[in-house]
Biopython code that builds the backbone (N, CA, C, O; Angstrom):
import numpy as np
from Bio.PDB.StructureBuilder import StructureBuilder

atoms = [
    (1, "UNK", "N", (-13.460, 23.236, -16.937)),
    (1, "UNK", "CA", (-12.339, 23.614, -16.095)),
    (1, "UNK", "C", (-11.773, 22.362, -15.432)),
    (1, "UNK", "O", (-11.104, 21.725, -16.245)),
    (2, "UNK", "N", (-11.823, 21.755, -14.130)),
    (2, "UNK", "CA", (-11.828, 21.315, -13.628)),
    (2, "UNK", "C", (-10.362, 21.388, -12.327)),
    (2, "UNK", "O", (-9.694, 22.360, -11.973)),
    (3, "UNK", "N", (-10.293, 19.981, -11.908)),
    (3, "UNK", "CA", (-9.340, 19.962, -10.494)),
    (3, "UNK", "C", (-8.410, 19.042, -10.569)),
    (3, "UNK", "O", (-7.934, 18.575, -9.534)),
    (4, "UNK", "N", (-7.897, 18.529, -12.104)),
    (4, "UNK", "CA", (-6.923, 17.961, -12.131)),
    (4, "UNK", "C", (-5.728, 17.500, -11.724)),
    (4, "UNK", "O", (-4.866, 18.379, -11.758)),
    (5, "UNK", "N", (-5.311, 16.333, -11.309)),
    (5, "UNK", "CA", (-3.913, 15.643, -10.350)),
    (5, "UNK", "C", (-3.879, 14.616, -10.504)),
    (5, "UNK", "O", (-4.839, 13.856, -10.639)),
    (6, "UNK", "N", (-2.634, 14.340, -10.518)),
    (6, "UNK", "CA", (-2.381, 12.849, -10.671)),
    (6, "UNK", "C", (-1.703, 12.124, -9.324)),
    (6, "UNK", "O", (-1.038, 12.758, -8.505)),
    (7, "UNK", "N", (-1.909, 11.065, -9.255)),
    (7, "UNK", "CA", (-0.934, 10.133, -8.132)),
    (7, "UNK", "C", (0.124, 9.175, -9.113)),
    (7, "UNK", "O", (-0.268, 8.513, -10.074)),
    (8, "UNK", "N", (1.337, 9.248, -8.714)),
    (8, "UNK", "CA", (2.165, 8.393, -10.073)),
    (8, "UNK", "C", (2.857, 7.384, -8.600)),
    (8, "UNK", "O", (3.603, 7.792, -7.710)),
    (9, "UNK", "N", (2.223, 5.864, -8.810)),
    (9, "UNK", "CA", (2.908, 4.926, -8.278)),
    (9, "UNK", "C", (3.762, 4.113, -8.765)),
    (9, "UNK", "O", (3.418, 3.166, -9.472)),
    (10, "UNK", "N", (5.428, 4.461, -8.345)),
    (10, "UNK", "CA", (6.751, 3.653, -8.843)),
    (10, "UNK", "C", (6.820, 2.379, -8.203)),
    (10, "UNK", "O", (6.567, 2.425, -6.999)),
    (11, "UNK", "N", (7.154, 0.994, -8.781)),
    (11, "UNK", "CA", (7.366, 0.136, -8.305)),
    (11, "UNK", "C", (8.504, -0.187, -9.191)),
    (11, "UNK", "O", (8.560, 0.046, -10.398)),
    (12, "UNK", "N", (9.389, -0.741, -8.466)),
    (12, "UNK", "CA", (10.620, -0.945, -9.761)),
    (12, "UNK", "C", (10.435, 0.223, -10.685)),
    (12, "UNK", "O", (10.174, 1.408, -10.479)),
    (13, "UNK", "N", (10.635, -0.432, -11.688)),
    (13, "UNK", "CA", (11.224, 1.065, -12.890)),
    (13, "UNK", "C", (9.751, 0.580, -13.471)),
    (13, "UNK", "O", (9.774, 0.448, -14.694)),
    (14, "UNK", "N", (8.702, 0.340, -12.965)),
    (14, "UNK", "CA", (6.996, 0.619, -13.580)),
    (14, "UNK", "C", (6.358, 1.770, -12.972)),
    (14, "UNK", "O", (6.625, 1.780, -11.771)),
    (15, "UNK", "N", (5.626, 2.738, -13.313)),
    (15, "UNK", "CA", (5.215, 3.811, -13.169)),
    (15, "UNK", "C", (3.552, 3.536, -13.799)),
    (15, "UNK", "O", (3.359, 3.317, -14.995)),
    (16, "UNK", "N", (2.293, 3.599, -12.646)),
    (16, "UNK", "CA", (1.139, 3.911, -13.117)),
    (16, "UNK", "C", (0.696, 5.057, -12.612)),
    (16, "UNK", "O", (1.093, 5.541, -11.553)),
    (17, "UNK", "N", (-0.211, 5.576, -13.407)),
    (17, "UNK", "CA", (-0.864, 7.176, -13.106)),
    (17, "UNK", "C", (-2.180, 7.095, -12.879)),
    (17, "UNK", "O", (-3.047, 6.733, -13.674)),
    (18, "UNK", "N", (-2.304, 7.446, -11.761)),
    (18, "UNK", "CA", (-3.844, 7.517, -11.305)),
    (18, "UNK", "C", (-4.490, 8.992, -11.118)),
    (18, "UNK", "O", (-4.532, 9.611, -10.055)),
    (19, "UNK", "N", (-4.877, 9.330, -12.098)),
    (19, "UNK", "CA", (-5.585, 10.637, -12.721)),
    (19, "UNK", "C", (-6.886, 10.871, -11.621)),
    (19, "UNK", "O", (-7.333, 9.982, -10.895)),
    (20, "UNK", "N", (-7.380, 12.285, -11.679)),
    (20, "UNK", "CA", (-8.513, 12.994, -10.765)),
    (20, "UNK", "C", (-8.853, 13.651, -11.942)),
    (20, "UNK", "O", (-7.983, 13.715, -12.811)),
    (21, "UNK", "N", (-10.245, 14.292, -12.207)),
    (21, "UNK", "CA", (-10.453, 15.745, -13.239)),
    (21, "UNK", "C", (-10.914, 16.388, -12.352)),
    (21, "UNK", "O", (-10.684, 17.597, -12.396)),
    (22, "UNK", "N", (-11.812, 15.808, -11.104)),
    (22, "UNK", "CA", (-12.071, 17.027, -10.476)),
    (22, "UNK", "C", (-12.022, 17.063, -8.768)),
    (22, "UNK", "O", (-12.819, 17.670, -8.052)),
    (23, "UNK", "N", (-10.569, 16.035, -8.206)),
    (23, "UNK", "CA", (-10.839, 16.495, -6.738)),
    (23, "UNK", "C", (-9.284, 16.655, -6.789)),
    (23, "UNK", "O", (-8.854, 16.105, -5.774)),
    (24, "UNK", "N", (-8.523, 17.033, -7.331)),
    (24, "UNK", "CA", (-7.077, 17.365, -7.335)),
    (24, "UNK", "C", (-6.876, 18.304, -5.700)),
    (24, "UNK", "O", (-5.764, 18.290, -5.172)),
    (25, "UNK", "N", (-7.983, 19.029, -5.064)),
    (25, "UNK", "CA", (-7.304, 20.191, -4.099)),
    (25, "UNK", "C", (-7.676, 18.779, -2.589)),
    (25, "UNK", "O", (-7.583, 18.958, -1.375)),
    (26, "UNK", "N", (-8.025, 17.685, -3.235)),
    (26, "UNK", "CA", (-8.372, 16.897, -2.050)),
    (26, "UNK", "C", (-7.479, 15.781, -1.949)),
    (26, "UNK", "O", (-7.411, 15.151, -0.893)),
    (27, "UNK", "N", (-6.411, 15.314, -3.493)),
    (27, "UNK", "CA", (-5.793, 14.198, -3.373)),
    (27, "UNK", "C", (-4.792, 13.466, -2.415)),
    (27, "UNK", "O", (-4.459, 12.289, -2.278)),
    (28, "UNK", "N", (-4.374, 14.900, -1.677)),
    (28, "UNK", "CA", (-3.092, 14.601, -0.928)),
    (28, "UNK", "C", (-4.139, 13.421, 0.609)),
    (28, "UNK", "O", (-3.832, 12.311, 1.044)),
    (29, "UNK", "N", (-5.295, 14.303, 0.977)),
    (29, "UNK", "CA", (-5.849, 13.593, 2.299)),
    (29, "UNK", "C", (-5.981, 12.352, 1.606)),
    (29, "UNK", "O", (-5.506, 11.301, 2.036)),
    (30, "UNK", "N", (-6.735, 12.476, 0.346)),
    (30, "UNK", "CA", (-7.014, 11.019, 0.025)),
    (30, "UNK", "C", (-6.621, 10.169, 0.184)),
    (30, "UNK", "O", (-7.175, 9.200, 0.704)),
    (31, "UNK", "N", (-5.002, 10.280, -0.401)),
    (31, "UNK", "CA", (-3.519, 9.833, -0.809)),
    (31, "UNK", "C", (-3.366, 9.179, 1.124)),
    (31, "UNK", "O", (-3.562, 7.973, 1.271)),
    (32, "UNK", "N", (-3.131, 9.777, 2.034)),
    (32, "UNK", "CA", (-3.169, 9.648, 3.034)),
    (32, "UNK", "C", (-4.256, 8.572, 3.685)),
    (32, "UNK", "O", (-3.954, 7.586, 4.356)),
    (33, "UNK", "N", (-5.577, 8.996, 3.328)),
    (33, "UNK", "CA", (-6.128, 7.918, 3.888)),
    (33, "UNK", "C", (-5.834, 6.370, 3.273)),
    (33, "UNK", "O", (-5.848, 5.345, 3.955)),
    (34, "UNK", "N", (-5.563, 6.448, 1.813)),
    (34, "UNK", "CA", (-5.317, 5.508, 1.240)),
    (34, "UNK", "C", (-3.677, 4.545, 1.990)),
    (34, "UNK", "O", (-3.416, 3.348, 2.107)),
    (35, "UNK", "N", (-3.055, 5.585, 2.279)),
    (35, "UNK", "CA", (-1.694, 4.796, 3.050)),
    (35, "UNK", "C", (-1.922, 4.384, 4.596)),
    (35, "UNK", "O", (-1.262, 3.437, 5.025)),
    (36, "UNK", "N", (-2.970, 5.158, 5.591)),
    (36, "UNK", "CA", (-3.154, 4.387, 6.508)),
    (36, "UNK", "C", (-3.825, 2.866, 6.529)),
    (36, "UNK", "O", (-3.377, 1.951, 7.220)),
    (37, "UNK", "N", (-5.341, 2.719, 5.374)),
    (37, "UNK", "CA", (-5.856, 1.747, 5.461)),
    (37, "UNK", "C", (-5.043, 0.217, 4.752)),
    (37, "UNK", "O", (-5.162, -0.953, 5.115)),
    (38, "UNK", "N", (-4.051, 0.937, 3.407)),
    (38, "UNK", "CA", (-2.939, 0.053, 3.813)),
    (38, "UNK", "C", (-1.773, 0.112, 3.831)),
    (38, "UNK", "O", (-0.834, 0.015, 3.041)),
    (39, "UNK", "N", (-2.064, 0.403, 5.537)),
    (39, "UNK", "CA", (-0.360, -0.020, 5.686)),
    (39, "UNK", "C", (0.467, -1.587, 5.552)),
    (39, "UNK", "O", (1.691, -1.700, 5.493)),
    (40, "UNK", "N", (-0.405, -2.598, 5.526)),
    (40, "UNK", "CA", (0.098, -3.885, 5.446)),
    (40, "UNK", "C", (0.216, -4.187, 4.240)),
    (40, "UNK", "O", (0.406, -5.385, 4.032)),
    (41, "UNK", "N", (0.162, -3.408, 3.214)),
    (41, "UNK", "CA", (0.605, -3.657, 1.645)),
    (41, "UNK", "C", (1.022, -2.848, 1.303)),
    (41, "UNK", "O", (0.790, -2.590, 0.122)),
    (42, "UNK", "N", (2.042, -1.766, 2.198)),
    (42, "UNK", "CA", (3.217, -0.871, 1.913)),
    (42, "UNK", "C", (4.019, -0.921, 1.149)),
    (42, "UNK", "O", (4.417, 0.066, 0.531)),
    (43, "UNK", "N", (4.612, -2.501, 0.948)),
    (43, "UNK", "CA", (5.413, -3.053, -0.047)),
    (43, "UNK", "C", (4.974, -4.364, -0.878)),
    (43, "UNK", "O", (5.573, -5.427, -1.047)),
    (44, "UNK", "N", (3.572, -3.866, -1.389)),
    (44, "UNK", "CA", (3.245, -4.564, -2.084)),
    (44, "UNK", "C", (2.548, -3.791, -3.577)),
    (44, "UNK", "O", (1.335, -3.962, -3.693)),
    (45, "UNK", "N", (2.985, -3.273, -4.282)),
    (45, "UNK", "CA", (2.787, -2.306, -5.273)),
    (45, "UNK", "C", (1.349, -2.239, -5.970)),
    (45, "UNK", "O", (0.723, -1.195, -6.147)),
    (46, "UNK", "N", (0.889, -3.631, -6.369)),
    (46, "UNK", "CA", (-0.064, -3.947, -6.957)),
    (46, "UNK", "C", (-1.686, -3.704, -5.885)),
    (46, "UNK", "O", (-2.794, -3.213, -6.099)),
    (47, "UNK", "N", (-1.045, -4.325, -4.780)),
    (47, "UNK", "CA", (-1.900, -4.047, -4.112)),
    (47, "UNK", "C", (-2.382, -2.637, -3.312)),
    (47, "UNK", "O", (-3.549, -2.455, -2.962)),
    (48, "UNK", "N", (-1.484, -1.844, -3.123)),
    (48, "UNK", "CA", (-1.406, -0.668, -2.604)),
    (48, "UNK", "C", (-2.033, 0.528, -3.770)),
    (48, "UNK", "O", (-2.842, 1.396, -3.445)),
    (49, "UNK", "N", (-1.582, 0.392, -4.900)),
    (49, "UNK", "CA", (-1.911, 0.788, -6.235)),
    (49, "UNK", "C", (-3.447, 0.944, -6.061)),
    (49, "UNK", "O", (-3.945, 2.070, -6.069)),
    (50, "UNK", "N", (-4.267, -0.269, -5.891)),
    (50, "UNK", "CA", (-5.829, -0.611, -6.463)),
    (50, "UNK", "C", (-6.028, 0.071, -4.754)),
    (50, "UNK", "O", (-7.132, 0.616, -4.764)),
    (51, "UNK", "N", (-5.406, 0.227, -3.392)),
    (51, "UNK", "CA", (-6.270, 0.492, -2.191)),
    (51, "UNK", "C", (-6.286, 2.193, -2.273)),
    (51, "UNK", "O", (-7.161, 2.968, -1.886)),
    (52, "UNK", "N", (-4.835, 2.503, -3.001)),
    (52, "UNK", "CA", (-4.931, 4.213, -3.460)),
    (52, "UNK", "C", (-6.188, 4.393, -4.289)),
    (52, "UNK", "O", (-7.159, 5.047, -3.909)),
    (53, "UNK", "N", (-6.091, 3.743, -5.488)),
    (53, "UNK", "CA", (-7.155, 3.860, -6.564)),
    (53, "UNK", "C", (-8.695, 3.849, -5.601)),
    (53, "UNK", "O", (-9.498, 4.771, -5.450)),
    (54, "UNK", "N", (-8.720, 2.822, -5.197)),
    (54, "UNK", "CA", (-10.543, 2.354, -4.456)),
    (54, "UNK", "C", (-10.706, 3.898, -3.443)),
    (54, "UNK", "O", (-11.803, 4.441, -3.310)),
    (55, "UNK", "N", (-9.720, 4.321, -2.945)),
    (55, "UNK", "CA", (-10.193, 5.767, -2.169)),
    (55, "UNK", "C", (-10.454, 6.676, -3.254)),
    (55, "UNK", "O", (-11.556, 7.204, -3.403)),
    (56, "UNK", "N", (-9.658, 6.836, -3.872)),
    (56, "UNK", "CA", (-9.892, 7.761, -5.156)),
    (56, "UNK", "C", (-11.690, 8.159, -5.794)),
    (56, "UNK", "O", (-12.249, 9.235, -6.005)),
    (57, "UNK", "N", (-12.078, 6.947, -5.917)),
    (57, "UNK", "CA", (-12.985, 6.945, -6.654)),
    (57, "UNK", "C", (-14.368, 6.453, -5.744)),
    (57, "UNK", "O", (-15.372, 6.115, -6.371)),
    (58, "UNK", "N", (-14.371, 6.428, -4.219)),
    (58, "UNK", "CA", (-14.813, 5.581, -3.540)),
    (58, "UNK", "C", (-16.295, 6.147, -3.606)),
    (58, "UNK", "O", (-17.270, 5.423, -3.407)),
    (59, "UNK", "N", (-16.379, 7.379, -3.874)),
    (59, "UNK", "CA", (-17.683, 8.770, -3.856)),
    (59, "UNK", "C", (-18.454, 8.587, -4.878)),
    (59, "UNK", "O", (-19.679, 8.690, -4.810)),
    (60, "UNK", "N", (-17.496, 8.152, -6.447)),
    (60, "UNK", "CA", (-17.894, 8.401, -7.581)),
    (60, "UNK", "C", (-18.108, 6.977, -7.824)),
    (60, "UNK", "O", (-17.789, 6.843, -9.005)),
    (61, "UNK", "N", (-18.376, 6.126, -7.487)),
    (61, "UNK", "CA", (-18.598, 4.826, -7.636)),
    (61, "UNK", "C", (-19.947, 4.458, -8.930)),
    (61, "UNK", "O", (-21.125, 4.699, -8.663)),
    (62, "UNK", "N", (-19.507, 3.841, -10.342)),
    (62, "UNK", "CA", (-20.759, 3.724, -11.320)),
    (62, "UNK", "C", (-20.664, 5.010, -12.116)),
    (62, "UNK", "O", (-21.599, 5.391, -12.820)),
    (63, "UNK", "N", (-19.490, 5.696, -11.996)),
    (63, "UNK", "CA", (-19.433, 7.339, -13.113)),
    (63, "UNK", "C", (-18.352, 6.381, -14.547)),
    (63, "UNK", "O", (-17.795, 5.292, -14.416)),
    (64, "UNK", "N", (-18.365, 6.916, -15.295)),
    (64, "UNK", "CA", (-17.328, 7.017, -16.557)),
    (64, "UNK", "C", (-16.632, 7.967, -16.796)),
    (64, "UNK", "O", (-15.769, 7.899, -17.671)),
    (65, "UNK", "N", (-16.828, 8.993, -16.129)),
    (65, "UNK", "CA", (-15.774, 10.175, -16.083)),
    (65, "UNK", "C", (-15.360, 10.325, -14.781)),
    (65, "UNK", "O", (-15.916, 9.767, -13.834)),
    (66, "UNK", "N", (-14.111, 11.284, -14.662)),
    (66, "UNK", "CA", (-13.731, 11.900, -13.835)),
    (66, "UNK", "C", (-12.229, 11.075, -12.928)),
    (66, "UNK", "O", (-11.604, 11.624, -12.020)),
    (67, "UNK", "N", (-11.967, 9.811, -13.434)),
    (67, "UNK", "CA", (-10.721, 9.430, -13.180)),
    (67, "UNK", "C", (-10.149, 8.436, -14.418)),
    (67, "UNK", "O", (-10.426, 8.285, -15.608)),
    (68, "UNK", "N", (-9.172, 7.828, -13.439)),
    (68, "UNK", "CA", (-8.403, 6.980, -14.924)),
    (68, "UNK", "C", (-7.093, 6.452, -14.492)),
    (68, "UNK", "O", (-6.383, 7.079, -13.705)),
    (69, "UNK", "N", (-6.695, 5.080, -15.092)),
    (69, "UNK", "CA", (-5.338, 4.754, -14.983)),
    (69, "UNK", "C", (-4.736, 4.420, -15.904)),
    (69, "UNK", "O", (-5.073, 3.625, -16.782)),
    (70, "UNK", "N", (-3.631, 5.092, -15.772)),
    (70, "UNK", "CA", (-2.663, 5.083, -17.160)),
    (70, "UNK", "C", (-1.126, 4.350, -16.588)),
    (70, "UNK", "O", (-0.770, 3.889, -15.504)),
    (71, "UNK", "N", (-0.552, 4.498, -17.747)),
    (71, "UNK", "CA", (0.903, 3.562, -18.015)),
    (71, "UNK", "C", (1.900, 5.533, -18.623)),
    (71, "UNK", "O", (3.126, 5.648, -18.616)),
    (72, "UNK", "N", (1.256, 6.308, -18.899)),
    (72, "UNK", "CA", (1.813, 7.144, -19.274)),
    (72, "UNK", "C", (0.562, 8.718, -18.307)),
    (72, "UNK", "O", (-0.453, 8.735, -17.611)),
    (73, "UNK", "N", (1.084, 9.269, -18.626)),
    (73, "UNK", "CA", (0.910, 10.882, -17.636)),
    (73, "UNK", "C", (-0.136, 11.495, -18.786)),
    (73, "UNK", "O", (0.087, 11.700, -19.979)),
    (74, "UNK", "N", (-1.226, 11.694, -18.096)),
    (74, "UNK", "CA", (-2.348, 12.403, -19.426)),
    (74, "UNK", "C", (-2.707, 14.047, -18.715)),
    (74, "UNK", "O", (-1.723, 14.747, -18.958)),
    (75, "UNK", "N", (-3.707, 14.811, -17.985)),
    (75, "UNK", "CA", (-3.637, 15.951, -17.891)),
    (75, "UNK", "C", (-3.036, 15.935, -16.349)),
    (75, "UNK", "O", (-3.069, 14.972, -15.583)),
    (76, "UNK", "N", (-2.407, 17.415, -16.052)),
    (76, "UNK", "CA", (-1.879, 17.626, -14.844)),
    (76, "UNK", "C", (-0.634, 17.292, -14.954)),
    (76, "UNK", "O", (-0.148, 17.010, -16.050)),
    (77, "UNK", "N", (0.219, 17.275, -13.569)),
    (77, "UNK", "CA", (1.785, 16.695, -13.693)),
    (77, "UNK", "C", (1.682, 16.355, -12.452)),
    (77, "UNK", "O", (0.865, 16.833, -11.665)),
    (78, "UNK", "N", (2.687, 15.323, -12.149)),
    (78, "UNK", "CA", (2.813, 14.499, -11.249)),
    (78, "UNK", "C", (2.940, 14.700, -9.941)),
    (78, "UNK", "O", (4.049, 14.443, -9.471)),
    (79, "UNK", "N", (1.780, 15.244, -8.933)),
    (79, "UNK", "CA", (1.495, 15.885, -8.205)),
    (79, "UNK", "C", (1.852, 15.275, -6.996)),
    (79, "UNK", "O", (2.482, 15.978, -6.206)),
    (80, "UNK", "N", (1.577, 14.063, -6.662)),
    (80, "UNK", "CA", (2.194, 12.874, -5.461)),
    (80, "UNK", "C", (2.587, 11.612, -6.045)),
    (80, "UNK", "O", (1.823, 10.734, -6.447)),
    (81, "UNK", "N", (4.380, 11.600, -6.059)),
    (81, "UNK", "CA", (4.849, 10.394, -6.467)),
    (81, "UNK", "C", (4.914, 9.232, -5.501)),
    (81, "UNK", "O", (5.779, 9.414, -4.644)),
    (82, "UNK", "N", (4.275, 8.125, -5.388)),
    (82, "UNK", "CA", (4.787, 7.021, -4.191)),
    (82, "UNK", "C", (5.221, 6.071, -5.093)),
    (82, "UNK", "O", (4.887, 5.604, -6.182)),
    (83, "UNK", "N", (6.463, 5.899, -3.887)),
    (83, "UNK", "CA", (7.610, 5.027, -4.478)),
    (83, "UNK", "C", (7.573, 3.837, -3.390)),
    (83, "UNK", "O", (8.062, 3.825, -2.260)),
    (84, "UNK", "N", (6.962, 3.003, -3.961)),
    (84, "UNK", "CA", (6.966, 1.337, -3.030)),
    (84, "UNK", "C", (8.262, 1.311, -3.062)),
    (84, "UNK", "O", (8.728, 1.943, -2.114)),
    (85, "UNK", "N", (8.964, 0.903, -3.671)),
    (85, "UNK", "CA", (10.596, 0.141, -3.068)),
    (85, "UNK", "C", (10.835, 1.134, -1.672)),
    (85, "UNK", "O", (10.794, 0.703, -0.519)),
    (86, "UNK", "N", (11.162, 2.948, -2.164)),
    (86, "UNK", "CA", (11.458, 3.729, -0.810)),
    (86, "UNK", "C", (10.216, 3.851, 0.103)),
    (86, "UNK", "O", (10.626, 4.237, 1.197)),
    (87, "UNK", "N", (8.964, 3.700, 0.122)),
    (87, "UNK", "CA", (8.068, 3.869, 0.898)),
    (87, "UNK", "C", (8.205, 5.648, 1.539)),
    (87, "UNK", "O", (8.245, 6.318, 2.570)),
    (88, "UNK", "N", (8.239, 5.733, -0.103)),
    (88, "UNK", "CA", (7.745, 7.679, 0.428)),
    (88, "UNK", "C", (6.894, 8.168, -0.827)),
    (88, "UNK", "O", (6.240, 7.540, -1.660)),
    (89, "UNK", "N", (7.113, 9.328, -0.675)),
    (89, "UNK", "CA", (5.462, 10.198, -1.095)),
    (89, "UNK", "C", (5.834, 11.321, -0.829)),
    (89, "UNK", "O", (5.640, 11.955, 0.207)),
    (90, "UNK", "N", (6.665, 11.768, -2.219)),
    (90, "UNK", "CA", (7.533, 13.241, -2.687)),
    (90, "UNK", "C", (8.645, 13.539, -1.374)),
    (90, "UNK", "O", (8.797, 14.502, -0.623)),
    (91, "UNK", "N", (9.441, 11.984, -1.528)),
    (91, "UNK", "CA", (10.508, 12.023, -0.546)),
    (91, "UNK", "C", (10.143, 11.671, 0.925)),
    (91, "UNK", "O", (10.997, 11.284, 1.724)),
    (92, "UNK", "N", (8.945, 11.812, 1.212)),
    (92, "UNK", "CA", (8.790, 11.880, 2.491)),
    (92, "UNK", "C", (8.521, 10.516, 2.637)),
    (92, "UNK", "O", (7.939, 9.856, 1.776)),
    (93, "UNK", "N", (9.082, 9.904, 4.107)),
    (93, "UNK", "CA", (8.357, 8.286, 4.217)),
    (93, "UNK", "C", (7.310, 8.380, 4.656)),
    (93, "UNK", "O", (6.993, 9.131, 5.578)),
    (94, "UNK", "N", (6.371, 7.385, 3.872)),
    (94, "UNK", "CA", (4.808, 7.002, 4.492)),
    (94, "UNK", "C", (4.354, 7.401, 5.790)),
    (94, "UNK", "O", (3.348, 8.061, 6.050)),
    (95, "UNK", "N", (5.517, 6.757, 6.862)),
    (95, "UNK", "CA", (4.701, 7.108, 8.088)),
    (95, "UNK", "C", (5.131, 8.641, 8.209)),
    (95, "UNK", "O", (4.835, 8.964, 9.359)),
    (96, "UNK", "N", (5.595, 9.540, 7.662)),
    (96, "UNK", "CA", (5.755, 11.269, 7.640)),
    (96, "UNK", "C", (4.675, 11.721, 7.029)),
    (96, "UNK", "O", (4.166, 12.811, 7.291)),
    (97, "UNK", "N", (4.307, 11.025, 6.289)),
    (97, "UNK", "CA", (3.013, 11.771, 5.258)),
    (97, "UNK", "C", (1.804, 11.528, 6.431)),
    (97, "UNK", "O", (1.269, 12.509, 6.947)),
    (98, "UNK", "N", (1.443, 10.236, 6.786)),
    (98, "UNK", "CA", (0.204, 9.974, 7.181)),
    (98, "UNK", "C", (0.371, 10.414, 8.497)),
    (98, "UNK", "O", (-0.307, 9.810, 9.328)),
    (99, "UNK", "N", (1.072, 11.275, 8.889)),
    (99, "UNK", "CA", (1.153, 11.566, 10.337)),
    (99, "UNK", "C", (0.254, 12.984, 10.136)),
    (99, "UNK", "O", (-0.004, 13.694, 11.107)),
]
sb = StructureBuilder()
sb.init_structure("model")
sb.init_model(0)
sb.init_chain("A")
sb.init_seg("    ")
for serial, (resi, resn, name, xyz) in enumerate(atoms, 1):
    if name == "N":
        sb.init_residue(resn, " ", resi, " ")
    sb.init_atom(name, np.array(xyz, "f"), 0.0, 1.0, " ", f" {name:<3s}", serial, name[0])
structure = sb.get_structure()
């Protein structure tokens, strides 16, 4: 079965997908904690990317399953888009989400 979701981070016209199989009903807090701890690389894509990712997986640390990053969209649909250039997260700006 599982709890599938993705996080899709836009930077310019690049799009990576950071896949869950099984904490999809938890990604949004995640997603959140991941934008408070950085807020000082808000507009820094690459870096914000890997501080989303490192919460993601921070539990499952040493597994081979259960996440993943892609260049293209694999199970689920694009559940929380963050867009570095606008600094939002399904429209909303950062500091609206993490509030």
């Amino acid at each position: 079965m599982g709890d599938r979701a993705n996080i899709v981070v836009k930077d310019g016209a690049s799009k990576v997908y950071l896949y869950t199989h099984w904490s999809g009903f938890d990604l949004g807090d995640t997603l959140k904690e991941a934008l408070e701890r950085g807020e000082d690389r808000w507009n820094d894509g690459q870096y914000l990317t890997r501080i989303i990712f490192e919460e993601m997986i921070k539990e499952d640390l040493g597994s081979n399953t259960g996440y993943g990053i892609s260049s293209v969209i694999g199970d689920g649909g694009e559940d929380y888009v963050v867009d570095v250039d606008n600094q939002t997260v399904n429209g909303k700006s950062f500091e609206e989400f993490v509030a």
